[in-house]
PLY file of the C-alpha trace (Angstrom):
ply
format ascii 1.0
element vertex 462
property float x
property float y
property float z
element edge 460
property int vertex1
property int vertex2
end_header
110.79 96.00 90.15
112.82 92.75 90.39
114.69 94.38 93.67
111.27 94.60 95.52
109.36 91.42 94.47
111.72 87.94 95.12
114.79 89.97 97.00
117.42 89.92 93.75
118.86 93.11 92.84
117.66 95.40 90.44
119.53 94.97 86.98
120.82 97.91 85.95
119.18 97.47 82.52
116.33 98.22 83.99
117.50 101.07 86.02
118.73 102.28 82.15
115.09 101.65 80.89
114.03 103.55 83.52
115.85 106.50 82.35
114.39 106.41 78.76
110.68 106.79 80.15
109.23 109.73 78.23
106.67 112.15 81.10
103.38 112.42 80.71
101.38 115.27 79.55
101.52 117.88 82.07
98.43 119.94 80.79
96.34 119.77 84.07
92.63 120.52 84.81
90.73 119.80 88.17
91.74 118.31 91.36
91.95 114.40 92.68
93.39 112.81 95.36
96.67 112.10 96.87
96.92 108.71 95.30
96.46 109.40 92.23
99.41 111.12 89.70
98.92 114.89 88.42
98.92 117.07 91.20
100.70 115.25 94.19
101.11 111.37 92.91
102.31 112.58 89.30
104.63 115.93 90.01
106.04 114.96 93.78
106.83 111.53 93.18
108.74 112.87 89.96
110.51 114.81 92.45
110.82 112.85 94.70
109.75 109.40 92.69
105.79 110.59 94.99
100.25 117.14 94.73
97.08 115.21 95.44
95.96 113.97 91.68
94.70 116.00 89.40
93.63 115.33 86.03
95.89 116.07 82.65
94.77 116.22 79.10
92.29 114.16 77.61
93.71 111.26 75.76
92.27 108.45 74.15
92.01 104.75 75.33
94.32 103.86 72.24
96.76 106.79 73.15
98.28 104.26 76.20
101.87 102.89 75.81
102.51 99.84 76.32
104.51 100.29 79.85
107.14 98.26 80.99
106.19 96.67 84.42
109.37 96.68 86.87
107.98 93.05 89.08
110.57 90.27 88.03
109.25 87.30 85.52
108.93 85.01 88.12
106.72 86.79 89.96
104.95 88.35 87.05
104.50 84.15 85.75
102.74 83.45 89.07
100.50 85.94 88.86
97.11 85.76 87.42
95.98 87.43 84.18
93.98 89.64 85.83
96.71 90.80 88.36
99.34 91.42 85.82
96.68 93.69 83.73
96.31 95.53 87.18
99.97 96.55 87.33
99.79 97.38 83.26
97.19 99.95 84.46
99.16 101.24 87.69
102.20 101.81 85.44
99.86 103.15 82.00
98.22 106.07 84.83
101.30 106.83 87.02
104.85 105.91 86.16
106.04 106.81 88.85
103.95 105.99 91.32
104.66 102.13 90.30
107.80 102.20 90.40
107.21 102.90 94.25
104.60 100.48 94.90
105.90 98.37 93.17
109.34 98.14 95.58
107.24 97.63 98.57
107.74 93.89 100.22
105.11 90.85 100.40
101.53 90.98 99.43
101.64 94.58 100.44
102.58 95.80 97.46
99.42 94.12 95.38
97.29 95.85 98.05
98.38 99.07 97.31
98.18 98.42 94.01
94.75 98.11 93.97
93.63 100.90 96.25
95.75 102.82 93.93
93.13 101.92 91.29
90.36 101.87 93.14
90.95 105.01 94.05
92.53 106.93 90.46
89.14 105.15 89.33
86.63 107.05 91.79
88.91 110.20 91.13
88.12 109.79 87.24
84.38 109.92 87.96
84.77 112.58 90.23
86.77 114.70 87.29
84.66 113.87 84.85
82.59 117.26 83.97
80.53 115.51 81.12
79.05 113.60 83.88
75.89 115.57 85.03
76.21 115.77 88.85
72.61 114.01 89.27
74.50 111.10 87.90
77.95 111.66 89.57
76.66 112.52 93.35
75.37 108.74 93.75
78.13 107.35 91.73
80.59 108.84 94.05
78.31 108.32 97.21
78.21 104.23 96.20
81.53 104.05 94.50
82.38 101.15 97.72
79.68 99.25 96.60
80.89 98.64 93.11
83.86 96.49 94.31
81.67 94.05 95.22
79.60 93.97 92.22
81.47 91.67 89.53
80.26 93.13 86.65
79.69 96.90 87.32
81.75 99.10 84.80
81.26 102.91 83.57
81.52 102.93 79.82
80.51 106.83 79.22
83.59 108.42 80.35
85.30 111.12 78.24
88.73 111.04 80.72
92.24 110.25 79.46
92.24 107.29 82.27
88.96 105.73 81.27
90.28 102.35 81.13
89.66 102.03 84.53
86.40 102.33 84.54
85.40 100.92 81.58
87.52 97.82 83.09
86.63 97.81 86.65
85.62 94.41 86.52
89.21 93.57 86.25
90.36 95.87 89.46
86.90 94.72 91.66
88.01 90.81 91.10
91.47 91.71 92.28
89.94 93.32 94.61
87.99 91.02 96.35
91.17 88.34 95.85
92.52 90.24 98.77
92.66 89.46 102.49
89.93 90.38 104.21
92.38 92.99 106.44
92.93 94.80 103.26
89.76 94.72 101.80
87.99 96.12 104.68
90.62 99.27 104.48
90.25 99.43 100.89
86.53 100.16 101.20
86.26 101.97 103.99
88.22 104.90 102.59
86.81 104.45 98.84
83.45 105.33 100.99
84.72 108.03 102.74
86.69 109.67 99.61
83.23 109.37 97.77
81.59 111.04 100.14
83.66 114.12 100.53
84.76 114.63 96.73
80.63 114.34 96.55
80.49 117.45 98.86
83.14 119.62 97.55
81.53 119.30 94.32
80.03 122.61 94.39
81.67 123.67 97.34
84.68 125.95 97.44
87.69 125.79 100.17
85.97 128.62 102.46
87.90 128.64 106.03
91.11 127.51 106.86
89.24 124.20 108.44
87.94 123.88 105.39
91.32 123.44 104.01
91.79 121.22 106.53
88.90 119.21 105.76
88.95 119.58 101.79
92.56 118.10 102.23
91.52 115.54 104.38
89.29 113.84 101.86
91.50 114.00 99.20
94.89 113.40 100.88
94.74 112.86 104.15
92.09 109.50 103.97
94.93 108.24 101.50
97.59 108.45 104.47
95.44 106.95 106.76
94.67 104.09 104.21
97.93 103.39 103.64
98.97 103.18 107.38
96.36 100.79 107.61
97.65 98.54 104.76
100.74 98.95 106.52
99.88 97.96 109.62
97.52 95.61 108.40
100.35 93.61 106.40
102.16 93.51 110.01
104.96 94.81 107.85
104.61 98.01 110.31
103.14 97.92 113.87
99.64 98.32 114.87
99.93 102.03 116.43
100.97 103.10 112.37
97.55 102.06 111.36
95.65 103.13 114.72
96.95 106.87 115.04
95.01 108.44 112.32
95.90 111.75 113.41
99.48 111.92 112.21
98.41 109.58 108.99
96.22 112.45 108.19
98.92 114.89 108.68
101.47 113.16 106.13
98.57 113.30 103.58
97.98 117.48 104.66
101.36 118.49 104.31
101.95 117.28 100.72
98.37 118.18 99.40
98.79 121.56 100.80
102.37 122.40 99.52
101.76 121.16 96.11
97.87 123.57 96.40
100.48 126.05 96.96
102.95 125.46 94.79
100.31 125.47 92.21
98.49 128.81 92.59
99.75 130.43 89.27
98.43 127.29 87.03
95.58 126.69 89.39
94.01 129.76 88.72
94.86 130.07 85.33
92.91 127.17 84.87
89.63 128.25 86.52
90.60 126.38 89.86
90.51 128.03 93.12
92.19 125.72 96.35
93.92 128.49 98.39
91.18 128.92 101.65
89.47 132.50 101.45
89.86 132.86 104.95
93.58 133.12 104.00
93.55 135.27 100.61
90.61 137.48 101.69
92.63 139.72 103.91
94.94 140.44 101.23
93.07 140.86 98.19
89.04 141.02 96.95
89.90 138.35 94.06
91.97 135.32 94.61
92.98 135.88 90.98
94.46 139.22 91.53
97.91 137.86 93.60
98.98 137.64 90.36
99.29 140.92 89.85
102.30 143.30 89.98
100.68 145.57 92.45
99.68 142.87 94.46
103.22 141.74 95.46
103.67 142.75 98.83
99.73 141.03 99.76
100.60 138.57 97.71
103.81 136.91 99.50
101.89 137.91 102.62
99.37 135.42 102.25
101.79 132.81 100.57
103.75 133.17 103.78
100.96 132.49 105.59
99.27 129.40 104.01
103.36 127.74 104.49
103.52 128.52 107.78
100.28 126.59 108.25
101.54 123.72 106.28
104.73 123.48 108.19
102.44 122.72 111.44
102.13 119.46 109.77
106.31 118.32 110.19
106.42 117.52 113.73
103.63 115.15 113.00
105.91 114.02 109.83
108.80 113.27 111.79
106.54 111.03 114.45
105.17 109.05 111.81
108.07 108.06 110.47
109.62 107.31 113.42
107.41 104.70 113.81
108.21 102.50 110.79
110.39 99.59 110.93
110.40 98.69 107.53
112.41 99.62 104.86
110.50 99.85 101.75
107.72 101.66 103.93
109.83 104.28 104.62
111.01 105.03 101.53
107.87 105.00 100.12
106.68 107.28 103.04
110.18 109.46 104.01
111.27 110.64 100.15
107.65 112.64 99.20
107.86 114.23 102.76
111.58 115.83 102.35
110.60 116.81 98.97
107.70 118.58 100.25
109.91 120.36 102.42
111.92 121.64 100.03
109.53 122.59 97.94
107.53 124.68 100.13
111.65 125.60 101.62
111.73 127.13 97.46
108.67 128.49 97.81
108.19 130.99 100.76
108.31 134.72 99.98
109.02 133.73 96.66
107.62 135.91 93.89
107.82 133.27 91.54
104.77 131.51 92.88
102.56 133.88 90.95
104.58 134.21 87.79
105.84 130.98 86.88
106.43 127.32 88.20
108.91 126.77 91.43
111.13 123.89 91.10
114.09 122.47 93.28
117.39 121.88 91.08
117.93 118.48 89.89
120.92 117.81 91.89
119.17 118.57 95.05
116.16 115.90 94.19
118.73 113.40 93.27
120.74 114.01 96.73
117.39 114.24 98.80
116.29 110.75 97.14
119.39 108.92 98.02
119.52 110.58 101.39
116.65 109.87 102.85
116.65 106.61 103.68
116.87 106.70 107.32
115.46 108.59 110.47
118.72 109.81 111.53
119.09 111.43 107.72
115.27 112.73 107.53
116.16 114.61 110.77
118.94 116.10 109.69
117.62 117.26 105.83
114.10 118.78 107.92
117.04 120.61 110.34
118.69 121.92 107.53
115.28 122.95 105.58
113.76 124.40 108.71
117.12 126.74 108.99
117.31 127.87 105.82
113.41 129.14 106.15
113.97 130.55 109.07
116.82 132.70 107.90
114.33 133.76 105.06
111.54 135.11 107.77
111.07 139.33 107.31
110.84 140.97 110.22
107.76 142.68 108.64
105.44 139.76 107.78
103.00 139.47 109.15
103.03 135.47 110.12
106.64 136.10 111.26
105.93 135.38 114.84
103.69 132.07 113.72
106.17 131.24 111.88
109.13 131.58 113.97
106.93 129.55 116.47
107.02 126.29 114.52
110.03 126.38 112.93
111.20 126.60 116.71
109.26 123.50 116.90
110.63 121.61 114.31
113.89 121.95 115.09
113.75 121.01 118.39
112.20 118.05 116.94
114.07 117.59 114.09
117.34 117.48 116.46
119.34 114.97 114.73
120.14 112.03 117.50
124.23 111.91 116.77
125.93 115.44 116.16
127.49 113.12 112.35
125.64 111.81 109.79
127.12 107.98 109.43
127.54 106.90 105.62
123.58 105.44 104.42
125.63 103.07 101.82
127.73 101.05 104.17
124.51 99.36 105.49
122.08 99.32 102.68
121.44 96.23 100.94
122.12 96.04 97.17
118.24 95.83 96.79
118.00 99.29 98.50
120.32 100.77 96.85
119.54 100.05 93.24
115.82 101.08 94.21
117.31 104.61 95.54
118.70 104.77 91.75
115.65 103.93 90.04
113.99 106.76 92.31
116.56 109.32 91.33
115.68 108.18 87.56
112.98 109.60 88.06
114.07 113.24 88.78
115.38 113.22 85.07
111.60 112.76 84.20
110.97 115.47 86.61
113.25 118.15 85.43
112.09 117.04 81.85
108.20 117.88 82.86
108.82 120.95 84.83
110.73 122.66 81.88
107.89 121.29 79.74
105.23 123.41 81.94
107.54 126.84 82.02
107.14 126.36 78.73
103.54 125.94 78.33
103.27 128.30 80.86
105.11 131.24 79.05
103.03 129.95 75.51
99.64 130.79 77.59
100.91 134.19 78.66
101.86 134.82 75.36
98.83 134.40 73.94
0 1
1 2
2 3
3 4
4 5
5 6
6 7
7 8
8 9
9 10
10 11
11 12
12 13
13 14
14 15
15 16
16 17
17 18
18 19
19 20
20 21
21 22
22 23
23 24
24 25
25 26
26 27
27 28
28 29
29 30
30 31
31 32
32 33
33 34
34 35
35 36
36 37
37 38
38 39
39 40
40 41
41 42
42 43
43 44
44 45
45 46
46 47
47 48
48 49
50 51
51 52
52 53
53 54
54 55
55 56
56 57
57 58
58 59
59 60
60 61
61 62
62 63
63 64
64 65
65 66
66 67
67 68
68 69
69 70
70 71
71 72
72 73
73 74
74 75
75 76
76 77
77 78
78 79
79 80
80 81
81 82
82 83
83 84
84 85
85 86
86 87
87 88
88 89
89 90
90 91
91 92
92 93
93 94
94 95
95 96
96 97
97 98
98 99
99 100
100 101
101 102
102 103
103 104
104 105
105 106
106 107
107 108
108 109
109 110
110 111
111 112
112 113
113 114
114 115
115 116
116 117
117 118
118 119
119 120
120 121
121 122
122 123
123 124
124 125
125 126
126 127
127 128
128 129
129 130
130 131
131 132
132 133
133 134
134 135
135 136
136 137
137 138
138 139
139 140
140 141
141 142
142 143
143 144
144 145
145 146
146 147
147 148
148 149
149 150
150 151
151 152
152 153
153 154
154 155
155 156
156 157
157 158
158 159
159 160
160 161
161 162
162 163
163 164
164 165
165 166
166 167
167 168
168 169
169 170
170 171
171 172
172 173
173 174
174 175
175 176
176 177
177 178
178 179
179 180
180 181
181 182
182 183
183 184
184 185
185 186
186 187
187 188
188 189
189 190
190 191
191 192
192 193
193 194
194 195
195 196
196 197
197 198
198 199
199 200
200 201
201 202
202 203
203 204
204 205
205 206
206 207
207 208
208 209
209 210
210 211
211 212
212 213
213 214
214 215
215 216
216 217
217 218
218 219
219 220
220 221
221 222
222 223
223 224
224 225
225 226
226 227
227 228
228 229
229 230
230 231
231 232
232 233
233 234
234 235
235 236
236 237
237 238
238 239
239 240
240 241
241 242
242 243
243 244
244 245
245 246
246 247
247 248
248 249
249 250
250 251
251 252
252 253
253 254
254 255
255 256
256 257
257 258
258 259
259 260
260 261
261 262
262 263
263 264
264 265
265 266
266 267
267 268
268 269
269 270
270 271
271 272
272 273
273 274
274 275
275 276
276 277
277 278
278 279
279 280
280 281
281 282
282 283
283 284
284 285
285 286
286 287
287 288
288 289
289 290
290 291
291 292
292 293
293 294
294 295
295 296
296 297
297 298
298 299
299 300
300 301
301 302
302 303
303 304
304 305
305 306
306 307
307 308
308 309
309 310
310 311
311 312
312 313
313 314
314 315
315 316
316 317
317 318
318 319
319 320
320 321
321 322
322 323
323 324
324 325
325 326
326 327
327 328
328 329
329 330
330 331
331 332
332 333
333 334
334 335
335 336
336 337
337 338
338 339
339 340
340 341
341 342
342 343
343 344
344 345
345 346
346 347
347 348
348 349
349 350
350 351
351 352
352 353
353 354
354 355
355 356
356 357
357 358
358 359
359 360
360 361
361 362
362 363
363 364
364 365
365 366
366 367
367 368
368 369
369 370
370 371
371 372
372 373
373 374
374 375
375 376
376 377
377 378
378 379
379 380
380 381
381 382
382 383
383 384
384 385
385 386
386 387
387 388
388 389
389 390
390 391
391 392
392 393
393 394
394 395
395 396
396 397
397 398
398 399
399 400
400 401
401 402
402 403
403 404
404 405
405 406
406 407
407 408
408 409
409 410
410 411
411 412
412 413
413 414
414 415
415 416
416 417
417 418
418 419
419 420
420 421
421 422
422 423
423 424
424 425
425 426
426 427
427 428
428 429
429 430
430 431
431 432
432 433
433 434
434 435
435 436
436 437
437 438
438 439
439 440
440 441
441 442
442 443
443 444
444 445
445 446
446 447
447 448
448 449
449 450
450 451
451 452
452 453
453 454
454 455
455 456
456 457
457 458
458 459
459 460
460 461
């Protein structure tokens, strides 16, 4: 994006080519990480232009378009070869998610580049089901290592983003081109990420900790990676990077309203991420929500798993408190609100189990432009938290729970000055034209989620 890269505004032919970018498949399989498109990358940041990864379709190594790559020429001509076939790779496996790294200032943005690769690469061998787990365990357990082997590559995968692996080589030299600061992060969490998607291999989400900790490796270790690249570029201060606590809860809340949001096609597809502890006091099969009958349990336990996602916004509104920088928050602030609104649709909402919850387009847009600013965050999350309290039964059984921390966000949430000043007055023509190239993208959203009603309604009818 020329806006983020050398400081010139974005044209607004490419804000129009942004428009004309066709979605992806949405057909969907098993889960990934935050990072990574499909189920949080993919779907919130086409909301939002930000449900931890999971995989779509298989498609072919030849099936990849040839996507236009939003860094200006000049810095695209002092790149190397190597680096400019990086960011042909960010934008082939998640659209949107590069048009939002790709806006972020300095050498940050390569960083995040490449964990975004490392990491969509370690989630491809971790998706892979031709991959017999005696092979995939230590794969996933060493994954770290590779970066630092020059010519290590995977050429057996059957996944729709093979590329990556069967190119690695490319990614692990741009890898270790990095500062040391970044490298370090970059690793550290690849290891830990292996590790974890290497235990939850065979291991469903039991108790609500481990939710919790099933959501940590895949969602929560991105968060905390990020804050470290953040902090680590000095682009955001060192506490960012050092409170892993809250970095962990930014990654929570959107894994855990998109595992929501996603019930319905989740367990249509074999896939079960709602905790037991949760769904086995309202019904003997996770599966059988879906049923009429089961309507009353069914919102019961719904309501339950939001109200322990919403513990997660105080720690939300901390976080990004803390940042200084403008393309940071952005990046951080416009997935967040989304979240919120999403999980806002979804409470006590029978169309979790029948069909796919959306947000209109107009609100995405608005929400996109808005949020831009801690004073406007705080006052969308006040306005979210209202309108789910005012949706709380009397007779459900998390009412009190929930009351409880919606009383706690909005004390929180208490916007500083009783009027919203106007966002555009101060914004820089660079900011602004990136808030339009993020509202682009809630075109491609709308487009997606009427494409999944309607694969959705073809499965049932079958």
């Amino acid at each position: 994006m020329a806006g983020a890269c050398c400081k010139c505004p974005i044209s607004l032919l490419i804000f129009k080519r942004s428009l004309l970018i066709t979605p992806r498949s949405t057909t969907a399989s098993s889960p990934r990480s935050l990072l990574v498109g499909g189920r949080l990358g993919e779907r919130m940041l086409q909301e939002s232009c930000c449900r931890a990864a999971r995989p779509n379709a298989l498609r072919t190594t030849s099936s990849y378009r040839s996507n236009p790559v939003f860094l200006c020429f000049s810095c695209q001509e002092s790149m190397s070869e190597s680096l400019r076939t990086c960011y042909t790779y960010l934008n082939q496996t998640s659209r949107s998610f590069a048009a939002v790294i790709e806006s972020l200032d300095g050498d940050l943005r390569h960083a995040v580049c490449i964990f975004y690769l490392v990491l969509r690469s370690l989630d491809t061998v971790e998706d892979d089901m031709t991959i017999p787990l005696a092979t995939k365990v230590p794969m996933l357990n060493d994954f770290h290592t590779f970066l630092y082997q020059a010519d290590w590559c995977f050429t057996e995968s059957q996944e729709k983003d093979r590329q990556v692996l069967e190119d690695f080589p490319t990614i692990s030299l741009e890898f270790r081109k990095l500062g040391q600061q970044y490298r370090e992060v970059i690793s550290d969490i690849c290891h830990r990420m292996g590790m974890g998607m290497a235990e939850f291999l065979e291991k469903k989400v039991g108790s609500m900790k481990e939710w919790d900790l099933y959501c940590h490796y895949v969602a929560g270790l991105v968060g905390i990676g990020l804050s470290q690249l953040f902090s680590a570029s000095k682009l955001a201060d060192p506490e960012v990077g050092e409170d892993t606590e809250l970095a962990n809860s930014m990654g929570l809340f959107l894994q855990k309203t998109n595992i929501i949001r996603d019930y319905l096609e989740d367990t249509q597809q074999g896939r079960a991420f709602w905790p037991q502890e949760a769904w086995a006091q309202f019904s003997d099969r996770l599966e059988d929500l879906a049923q009429p009958e089961k309507l009353e349990s069914a919102l019961a336990c719904l309501n339950l798993l939001v109200t322990d996602a919403l513990r997660h916004v105080p720690d939300v509104l901390t976080y990004l408190a803390r940042l200084r920088n403008q393309s940071i928050f952005n990046f951080c602030a416009i997935p967040q609100v989304m979240a919120l609104a999403t999980l806002t649709a979804c409470y006590n909402n029978p169309m979790v189990f029948r069909g796919v919850v959306k947000i209109r387009k107009g609100q995405a847009v608005t929400l996109m432009m808005d949020a831009n600013n801690m004073e406007a965050v705080r006052t969308i999350i006040t306005q979210y938290s209202g309108e789910l309290r005012q949706k709380v039964s009397p007779t459900d059984p998390s009412q009190a729970e929930t009351l409880h921390i919606l009383g706690v966000i909005a004390e929180k949430s208490a916007p500083l000055q009783p009027v919203l000043q106007s966002k555009s007055s101060h914004l820089s023509p660079m900011y602004l034209s990136a808030a339009m190239l993020l509202a682009a993208f809630s075109w491609q959203y709308l487009s997606t989620t009427v494409a999944q009603a309607q694969d959705s309604r073809d499965v049932q009818g079958h």
